[in-house]
VOGU-3710 file (C-alpha; in Angstrom, 3 decimals, decimal comma):
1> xxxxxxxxxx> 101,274/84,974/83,351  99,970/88,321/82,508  97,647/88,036/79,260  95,974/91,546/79,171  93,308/90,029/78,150  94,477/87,478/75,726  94,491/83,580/76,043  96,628/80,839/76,702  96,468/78,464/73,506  99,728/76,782/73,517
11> xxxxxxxxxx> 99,669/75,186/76,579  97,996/72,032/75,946  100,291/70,991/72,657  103,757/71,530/73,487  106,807/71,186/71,518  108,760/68,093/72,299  111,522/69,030/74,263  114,449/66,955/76,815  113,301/64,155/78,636  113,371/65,239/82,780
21> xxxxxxxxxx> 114,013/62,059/84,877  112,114/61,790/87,442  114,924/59,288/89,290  117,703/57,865/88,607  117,170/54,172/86,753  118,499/50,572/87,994  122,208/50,557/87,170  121,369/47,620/84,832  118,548/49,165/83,198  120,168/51,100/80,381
31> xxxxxxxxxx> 121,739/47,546/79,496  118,704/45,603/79,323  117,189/48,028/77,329  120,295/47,580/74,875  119,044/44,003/74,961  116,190/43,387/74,747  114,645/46,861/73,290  116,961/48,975/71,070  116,774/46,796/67,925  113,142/47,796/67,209
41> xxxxxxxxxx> 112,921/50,968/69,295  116,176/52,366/68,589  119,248/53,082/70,633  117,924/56,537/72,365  114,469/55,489/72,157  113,343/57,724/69,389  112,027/54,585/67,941  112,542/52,530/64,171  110,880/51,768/61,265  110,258/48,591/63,260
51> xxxxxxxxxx> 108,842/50,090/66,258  107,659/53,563/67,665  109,162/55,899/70,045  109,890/54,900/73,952  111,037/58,846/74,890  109,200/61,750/74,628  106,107/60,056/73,876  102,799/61,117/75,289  101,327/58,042/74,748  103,538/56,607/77,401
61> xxxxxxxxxx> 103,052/59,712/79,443  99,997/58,387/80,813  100,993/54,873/81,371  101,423/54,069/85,034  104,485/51,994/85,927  102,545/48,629/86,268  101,117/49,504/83,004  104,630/49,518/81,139  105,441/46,709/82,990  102,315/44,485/81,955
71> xxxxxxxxxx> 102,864/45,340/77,688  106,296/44,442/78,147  105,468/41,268/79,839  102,425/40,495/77,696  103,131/42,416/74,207  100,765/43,962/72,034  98,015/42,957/69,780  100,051/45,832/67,163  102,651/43,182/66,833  105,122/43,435/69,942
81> xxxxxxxxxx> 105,443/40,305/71,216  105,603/39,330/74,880  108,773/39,271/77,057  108,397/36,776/79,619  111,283/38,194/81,886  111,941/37,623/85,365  110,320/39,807/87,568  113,551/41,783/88,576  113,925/43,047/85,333  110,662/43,294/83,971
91> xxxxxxxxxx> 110,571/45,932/86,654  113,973/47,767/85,926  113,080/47,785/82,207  109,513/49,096/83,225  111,250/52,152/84,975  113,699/52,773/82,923  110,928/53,803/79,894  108,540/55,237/82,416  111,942/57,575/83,497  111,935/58,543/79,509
101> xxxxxxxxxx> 108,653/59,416/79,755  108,583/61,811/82,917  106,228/64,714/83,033  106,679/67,681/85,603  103,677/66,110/87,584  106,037/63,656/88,156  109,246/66,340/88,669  107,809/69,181/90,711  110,271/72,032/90,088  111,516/74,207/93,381
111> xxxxxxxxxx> 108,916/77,077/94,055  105,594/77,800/95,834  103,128/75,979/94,822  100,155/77,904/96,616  101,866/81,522/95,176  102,035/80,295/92,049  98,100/79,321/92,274  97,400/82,737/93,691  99,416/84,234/90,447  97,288/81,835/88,400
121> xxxxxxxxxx> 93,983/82,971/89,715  94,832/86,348/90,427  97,634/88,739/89,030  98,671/86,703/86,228  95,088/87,006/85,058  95,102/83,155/83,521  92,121/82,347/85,218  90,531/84,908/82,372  91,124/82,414/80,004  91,891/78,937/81,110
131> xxxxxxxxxx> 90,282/76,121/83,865  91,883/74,831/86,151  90,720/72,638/88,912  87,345/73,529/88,226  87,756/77,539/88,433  88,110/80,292/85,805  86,854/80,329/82,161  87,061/78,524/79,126  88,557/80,675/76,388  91,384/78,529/76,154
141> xxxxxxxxxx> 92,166/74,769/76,815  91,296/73,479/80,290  94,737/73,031/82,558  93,771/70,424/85,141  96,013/67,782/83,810  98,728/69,682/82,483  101,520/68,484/84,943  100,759/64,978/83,498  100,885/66,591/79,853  103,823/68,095/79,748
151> xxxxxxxxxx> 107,370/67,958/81,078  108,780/70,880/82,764  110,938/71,990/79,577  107,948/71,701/77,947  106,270/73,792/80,201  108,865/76,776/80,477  108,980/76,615/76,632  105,126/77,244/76,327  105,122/80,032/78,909  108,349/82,213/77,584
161> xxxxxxxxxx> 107,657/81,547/73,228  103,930/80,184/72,878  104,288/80,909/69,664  106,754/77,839/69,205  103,726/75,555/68,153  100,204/76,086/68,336  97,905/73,580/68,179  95,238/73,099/65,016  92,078/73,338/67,653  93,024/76,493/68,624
171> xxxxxxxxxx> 94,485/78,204/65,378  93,195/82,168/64,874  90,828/82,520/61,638  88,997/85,401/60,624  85,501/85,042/59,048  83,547/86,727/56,942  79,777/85,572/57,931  76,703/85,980/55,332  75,922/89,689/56,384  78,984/90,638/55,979
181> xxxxxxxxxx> 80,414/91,151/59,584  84,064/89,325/60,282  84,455/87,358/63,004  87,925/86,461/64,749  88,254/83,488/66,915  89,872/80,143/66,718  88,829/77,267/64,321  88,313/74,251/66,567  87,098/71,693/63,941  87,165/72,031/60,521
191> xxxxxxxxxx> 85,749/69,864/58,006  84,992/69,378/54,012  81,639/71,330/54,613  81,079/72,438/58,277  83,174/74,641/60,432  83,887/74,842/64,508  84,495/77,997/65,232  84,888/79,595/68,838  84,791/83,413/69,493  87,346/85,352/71,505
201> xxxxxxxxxx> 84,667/85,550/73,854  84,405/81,444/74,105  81,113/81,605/72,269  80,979/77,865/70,029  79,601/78,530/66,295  78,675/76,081/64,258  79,023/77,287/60,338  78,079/75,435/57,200  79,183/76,151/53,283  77,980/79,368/52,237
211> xxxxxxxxxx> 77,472/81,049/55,476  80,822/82,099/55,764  84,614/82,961/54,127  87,633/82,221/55,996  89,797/85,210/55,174  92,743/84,880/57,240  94,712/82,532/59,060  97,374/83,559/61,885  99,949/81,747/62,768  100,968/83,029/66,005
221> xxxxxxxxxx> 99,604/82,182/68,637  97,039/84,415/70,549  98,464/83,682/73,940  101,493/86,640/74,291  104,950/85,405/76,411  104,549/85,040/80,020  105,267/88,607/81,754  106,455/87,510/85,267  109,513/88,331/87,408  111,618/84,738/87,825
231> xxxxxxxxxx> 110,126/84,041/91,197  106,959/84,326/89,798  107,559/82,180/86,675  109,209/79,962/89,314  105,660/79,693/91,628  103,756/79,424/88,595  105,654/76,862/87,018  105,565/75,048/90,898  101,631/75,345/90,275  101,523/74,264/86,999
241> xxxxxxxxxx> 103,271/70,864/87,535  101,486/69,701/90,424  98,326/69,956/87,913  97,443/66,007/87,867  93,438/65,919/87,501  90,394/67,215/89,056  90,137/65,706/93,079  86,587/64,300/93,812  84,716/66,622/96,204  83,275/70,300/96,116
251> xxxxxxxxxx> 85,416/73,003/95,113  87,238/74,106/98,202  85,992/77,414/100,352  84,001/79,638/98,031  85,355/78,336/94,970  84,279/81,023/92,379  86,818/83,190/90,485  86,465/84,783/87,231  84,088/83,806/84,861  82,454/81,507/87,809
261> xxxxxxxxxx> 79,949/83,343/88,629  76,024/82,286/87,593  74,063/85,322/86,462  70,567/86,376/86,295  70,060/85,897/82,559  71,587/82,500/82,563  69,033/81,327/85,327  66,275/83,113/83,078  67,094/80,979/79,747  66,291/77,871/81,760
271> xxxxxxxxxx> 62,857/79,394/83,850  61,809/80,902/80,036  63,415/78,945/77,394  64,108/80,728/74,101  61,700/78,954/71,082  63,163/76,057/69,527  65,421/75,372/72,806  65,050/72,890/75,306  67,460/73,488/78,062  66,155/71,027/80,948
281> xxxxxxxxxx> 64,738/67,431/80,630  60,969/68,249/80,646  61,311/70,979/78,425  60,097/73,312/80,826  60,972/73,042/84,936  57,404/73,061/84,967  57,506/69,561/83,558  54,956/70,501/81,124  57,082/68,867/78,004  55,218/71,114/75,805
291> xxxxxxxxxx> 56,878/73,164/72,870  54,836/75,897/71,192  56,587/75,533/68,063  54,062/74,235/64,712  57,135/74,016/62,202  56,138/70,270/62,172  52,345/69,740/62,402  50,026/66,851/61,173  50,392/67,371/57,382  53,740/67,371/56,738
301> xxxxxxxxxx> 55,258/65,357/59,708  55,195/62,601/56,964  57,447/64,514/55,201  60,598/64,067/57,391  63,920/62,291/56,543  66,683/60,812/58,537  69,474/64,058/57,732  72,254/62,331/59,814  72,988/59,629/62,374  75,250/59,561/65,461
311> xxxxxxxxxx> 76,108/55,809/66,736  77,055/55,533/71,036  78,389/52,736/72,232  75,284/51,505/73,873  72,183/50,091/72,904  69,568/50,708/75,764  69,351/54,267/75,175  66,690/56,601/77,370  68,303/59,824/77,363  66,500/62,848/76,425
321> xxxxxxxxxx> 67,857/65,245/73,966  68,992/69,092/75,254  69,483/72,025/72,960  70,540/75,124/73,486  72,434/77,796/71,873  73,072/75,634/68,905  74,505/72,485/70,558  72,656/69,585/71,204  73,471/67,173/74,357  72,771/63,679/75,100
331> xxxxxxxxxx> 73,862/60,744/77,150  74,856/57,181/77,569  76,169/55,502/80,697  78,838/57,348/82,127  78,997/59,222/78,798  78,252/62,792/77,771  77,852/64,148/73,937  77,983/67,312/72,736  76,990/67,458/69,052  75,796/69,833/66,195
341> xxxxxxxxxx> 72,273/69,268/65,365  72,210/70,332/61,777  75,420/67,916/60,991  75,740/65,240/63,633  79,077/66,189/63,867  80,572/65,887/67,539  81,727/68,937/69,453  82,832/67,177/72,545  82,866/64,168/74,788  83,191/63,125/78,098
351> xxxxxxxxxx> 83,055/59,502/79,379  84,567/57,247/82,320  84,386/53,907/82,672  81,054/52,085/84,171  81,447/51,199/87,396  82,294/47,382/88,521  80,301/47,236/91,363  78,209/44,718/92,516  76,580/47,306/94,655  75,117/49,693/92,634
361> xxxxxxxxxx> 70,941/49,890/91,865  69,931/47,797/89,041  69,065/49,892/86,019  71,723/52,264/87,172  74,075/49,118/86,467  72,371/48,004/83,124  73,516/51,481/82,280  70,240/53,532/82,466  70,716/57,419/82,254  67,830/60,134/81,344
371> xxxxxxxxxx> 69,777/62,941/80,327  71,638/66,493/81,796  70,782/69,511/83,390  72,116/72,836/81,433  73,102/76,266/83,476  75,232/78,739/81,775  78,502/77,832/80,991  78,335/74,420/82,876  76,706/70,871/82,259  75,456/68,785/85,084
381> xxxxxxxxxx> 75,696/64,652/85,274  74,636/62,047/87,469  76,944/58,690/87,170  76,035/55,177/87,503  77,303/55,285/91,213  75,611/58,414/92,225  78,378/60,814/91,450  76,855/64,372/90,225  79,474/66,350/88,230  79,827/69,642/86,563
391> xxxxxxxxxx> 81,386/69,627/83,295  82,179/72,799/80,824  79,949/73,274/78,586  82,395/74,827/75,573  85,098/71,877/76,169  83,532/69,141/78,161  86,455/69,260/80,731  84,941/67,976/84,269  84,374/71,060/87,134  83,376/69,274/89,836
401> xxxxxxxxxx> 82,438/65,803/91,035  80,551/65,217/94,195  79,520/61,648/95,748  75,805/62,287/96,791  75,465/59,785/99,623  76,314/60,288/102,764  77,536/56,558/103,308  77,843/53,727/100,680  74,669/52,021/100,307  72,979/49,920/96,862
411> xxxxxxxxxx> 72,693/53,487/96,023  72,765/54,363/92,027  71,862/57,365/90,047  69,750/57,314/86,440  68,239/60,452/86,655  68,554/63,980/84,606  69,574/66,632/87,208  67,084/69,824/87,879  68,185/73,336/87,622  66,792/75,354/90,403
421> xxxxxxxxxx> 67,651/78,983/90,384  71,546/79,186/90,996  70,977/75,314/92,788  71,292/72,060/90,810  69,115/68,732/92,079  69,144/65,228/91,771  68,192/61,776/93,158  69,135/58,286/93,646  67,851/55,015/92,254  68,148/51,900/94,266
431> xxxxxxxxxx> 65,136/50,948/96,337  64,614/47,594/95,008  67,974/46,835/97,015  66,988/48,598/100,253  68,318/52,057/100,290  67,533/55,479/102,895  66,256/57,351/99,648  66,894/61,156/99,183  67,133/64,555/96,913  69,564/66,967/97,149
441> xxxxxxxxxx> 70,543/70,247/96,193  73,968/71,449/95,421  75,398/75,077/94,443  75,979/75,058/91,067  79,504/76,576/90,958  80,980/74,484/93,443  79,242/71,386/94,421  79,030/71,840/97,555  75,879/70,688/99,601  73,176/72,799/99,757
451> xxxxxxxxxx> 70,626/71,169/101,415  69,486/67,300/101,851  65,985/66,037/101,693  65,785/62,240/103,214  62,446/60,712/102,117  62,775/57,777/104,623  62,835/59,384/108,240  65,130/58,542/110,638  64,153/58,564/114,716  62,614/61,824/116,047
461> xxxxxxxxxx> 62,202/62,886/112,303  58,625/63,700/111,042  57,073/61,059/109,588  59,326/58,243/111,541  55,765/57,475/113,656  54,571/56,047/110,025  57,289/53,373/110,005  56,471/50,070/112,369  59,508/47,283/112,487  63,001/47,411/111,187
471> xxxxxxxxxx> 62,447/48,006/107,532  63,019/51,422/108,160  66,793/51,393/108,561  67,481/50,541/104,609  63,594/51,846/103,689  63,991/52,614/100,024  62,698/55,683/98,424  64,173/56,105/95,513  64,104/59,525/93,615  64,855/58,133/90,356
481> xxxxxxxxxx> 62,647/60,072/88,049  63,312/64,021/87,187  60,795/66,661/89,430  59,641/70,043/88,455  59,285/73,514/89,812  57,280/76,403/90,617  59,218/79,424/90,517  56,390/81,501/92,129  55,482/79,244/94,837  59,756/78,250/95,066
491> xxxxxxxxxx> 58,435/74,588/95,136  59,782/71,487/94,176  57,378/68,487/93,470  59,202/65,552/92,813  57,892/61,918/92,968  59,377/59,180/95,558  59,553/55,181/94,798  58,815/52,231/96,312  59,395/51,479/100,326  61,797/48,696/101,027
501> xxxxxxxxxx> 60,972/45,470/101,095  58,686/46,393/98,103  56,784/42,837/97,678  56,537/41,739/101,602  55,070/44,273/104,357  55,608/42,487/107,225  57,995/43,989/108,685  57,157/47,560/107,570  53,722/48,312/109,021  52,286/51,778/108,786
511> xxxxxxxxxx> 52,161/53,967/105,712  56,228/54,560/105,700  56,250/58,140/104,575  57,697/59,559/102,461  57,842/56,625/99,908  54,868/56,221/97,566  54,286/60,135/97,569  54,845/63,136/95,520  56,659/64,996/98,004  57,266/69,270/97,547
521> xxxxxxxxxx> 60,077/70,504/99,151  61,268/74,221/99,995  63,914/74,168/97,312  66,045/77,461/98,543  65,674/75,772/102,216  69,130/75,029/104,121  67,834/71,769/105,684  64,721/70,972/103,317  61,658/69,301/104,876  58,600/68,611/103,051
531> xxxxxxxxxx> 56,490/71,538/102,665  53,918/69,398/101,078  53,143/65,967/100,763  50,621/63,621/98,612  50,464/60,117/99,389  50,419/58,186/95,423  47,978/55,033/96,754  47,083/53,902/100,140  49,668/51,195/101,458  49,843/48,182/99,789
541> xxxxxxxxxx> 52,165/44,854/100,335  52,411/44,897/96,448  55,372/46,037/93,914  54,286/49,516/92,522  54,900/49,994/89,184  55,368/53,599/89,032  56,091/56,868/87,693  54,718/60,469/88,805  55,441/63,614/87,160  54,207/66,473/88,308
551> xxxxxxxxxx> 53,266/69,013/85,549  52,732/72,518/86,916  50,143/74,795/84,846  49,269/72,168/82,289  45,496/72,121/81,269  44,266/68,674/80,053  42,591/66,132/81,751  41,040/63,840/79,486  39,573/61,194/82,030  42,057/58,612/80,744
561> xxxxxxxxxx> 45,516/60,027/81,332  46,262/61,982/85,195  47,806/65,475/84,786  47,174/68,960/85,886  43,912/70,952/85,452  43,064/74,556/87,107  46,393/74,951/88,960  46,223/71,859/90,924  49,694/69,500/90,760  49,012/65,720/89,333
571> xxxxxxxxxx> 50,856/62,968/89,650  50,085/59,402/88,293  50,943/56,147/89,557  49,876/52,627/88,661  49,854/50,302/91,240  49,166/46,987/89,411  45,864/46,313/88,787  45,411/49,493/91,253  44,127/53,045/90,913  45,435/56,326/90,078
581> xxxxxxxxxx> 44,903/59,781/91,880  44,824/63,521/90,999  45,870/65,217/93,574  46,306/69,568/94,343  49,584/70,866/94,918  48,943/73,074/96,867  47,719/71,299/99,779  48,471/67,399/98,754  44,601/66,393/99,030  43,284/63,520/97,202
591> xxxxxxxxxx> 40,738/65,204/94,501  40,337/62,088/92,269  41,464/58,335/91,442  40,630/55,943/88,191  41,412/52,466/87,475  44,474/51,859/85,700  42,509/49,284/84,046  40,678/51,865/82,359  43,670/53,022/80,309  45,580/50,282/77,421
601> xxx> 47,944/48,844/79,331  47,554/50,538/82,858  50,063/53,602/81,490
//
């Protein structure tokens, strides 16, 4: 579709148009319906003041057929009551609504599907304005479900007369702003007081009263009609209806198209952040957690007031706070928020549903999760089953999803992700259940692997001579808690858990490297090996009770609390009743250790 430029709104709110069949319906079907349906739903299905709509609707639209076919059987707590029908015809009644309800996903019209992606991503220039599949930019809606959206009349509609119906999210506004300057782009959320308002350029900004005039309102659409010749609007059309959802896995081959791209400056806001911005979960990759700003100091911290409050859906909450560029981000398990920090107001959100298995690492299952990791245009996740995915930054829509290990194991994920240059890096959780522990790297605009860093060793492996009996096979080595990075030296130092059995060390003689250790890996190497390793305690048979952060270029050591003094790296980690030790980064010596007694508590 040829858009010189402009966007395509339209597409994800279409105008209701003719059902499309996907098949034909049980000869009985239409009869049944008669019987048992029409009195509340209405005689074509456009439904009753006793019942809604069965055709057309998108509600239904994402019902599978087993879905229809368990409401009907069961009813609804809204007041339809159940239909305890044989099985026969609960399952001709099922199809015959689903068949009402057919999108083009589910009747691909004739044409080429792979020309009409090339069109998509290529000549028709969509890809300047829309996702899709994880590729192009985010002007307009996201397109990776739209052959489950829409129906293929639907679809041709949109393409030839967007201006048919365009959808309130994406209506054109101009704005006057407090200095004067106007401002055209679409009004995505408006409200009493506060307005949503996205630039032509897919820039979000968040406006309260008296910092701006709405001064006009279009009501065309700014996507223009499709400019194709009819094979093309045939192969696009093709393309657009096989459009079910994002597959899991990297983006295919290189992946990148316009707008995909990670630039220079983008990888600079997260090495320098901006004041007031904190664009990675330490702050800082140097894991330094400091902020320079004195807004808020010691005599008037008294002085704050709650100004709003957001309520998730979860009450063990550990997630750390992002903002950048206005927005802030945080996180529940298997949830993302994107939300205005002046008015609590949500921008977007992205959730899926916890996982059910019995397999996953503890906290990871109790719903534990730290936080993101920010890069440009994108937002990266780690799930409660060790899925890392990418998700858009303006609309939330998912990019990429990845499964990070190799081979099911008890293997979980709890951790914020690490931006490293144009790489993105996260661990696992899961040694308390016996896990082969690693990090990994992945490029940020696909997903695909960069490099893999195992922290238990396998045969042959250095380090593997430090492992005595069969412990080593599930050794644990869990990388649950977010690293840092030194841009100069292109180091990562990131702390490792726990070996496997953690209580009993029978069977794991040796000091069974890596675990217990701040380890520093190469982070731009292909296969990464540890470039530098520091040993937390000596080997114990005991549970650790841990946590190790190293802070690069901080400069307080206060004798109580382990961190970083004169360029050296410190971790800190509390065996109970144990020791902790300061440690240089730069060659993983042991400088200096102090009770854990000494401190309140051991922290």
């Amino acid at each position: 579709m040829k858009t010189s430029g402009r966007w395509l709104a339209g597409l994800a709110f279409p105008v209701v148009m003719g059902m499309t069949l996907a098949q034909s319906p049980p000869p009985d079907a239409a009869k049944l319906y008669e019987q048992r349906c029409a009195a509340c739903h209405g005689h074509d299905a456009s439904g009753s003041d006793r019942g809604p709509a069965l055709s057309r609707s998108r509600r239904l639209r994402t019902r599978s057929l087993s879905e229809i076919h368990d409401i009907i059987q069961k009813g609804t707590t809204a007041g339809m009551p159940p239909f305890p029908l044989p099985e026969e015809q609960l399952q001709a009644l099922a199809g015959f609504v689903r068949s009402m309800n057919a999108t083009a996903f589910d009747a691909p019209p004739d044409g080429d599907t792979a020309a009409g992606e090339q069109f998509f991503f290529g000549k028709g220039q969509c890809a300047s304005c829309h996702t899709a599949l994880g590729r192009g930019k985010s002007v307009g809606p996201d397109l990776t479900n739209t052959g489950r959206q829409l129906t293929l009349a639907e679809l041709t509609r949109k393409l030839r007369n967007p201006n048919a119906q365009v959808s309130d999210s994406y209506a054109t506004v101009s704005v006057r702003m407090r200095d004067g300057n106007t401002v055209r782009g679409f009004a995505r959320k408006e409200t009493l007081h506060w307005l949503q308002l996205q630039t032509l350029e897919g820039r979000l900004i968040v406006l309260a009263d008296g910092e701006y005039e709405i001064t006009g309102r279009e009501k065309t659409s700014a996507m223009p009609p499709l400019i194709a010749t009819a094979e093309e609007e045939r192969d696009l059309l093709a393309f657009l209806s096989r459009l079910g959802g994002l597959p899991a896995g990297a983006l295919p081959g290189g992946g990148e198209t316009v707008g995909d791209a990670i630039d220079q400056a983008a990888i600079d806001r997260i090495l320098r952040p901006k004041p007031g911005e904190w664009p990675t979960y330490n702050g800082n990759v140097n894991g330094n957690r400091h902020s320079p700003l004195d807004q808020i100091n010691q005599q008037n911290v008294k002085k704050l007031a709650m100004q709003w409050v957001y309520s998730m859906p979860y009450f063990g909450l550990e997630t750390t706070p992002l903002v950048a560029d206005g927005v802030m981000y945080i996180t529940g398990p298997n949830q993302v928020y994107a939300l205005d920090p002046r008015s609590g107001q949500e921008i977007w959100r992205y959730s899926r549903p916890r996982s059910t298995s019995l397999t996953i690492a503890a906290d990871a299952a109790k719903g534990a999760n730290r936080g993101v990791a920010l890069l440009g245009d994108r937002v990266f996740y780690a799930t409660d089953d060790a899925h890392l995915i990418c998700l858009d930054r303006l609309t939330g829509a998912l990019r990429w999803d990845v499964f990070m290990p190799e081979a099911p194991q008890h293997y979980g994920a709890t951790a914020a992700p690490l931006v490293v240059g144009a790489m993105v890096v996260a661990g696992v959780a899961g040694a308390d259940d016996g896990i082969r522990g690693f990090l990994a790297a992945y490029k940020a605009t696909t997903g695909q692997l960069a490099w893999r860093f195992w922290t238990v060793p396998r045969q042959g492996e250095p380090g593997w001579d430090t492992w005595q009996g069969n412990a080593v096979e599930f050794g644990g080595g869990s990388t649950w808690l977010t690293g840092s990075y030194d841009p100069d030296l292109r180091l990562l130092y990131w702390s490792i858990g726990n070996p496997f059995p953690d209580t009993d060390g029978s069977d794991r003689q040796g000091d069974n490297l890596y675990t217990n250790c701040a380890a520093a890996p190469a982070a731009r190497r292909a296969a990464a090996t540890a470039s530098r390793t520091a040993p937390a305690v000596p080997r114990s048979g005991c549970r650790i009770q841990a946590e190790l952060r190293a802070a690069v270029g901080a400069t307080v050591l206060d004798g109580h609390h382990v961190v970083q003094a004169g360029g050296r790296v410190v971790g800190r980690r509390h065996p109970v009743g144990g020791s902790a030790y300061v440690r240089a980064g730069a060659m993983g010596e042991r400088r200096s250790a102090c009770p854990a007694a000494n401190r309140p508590g051991g922290t």
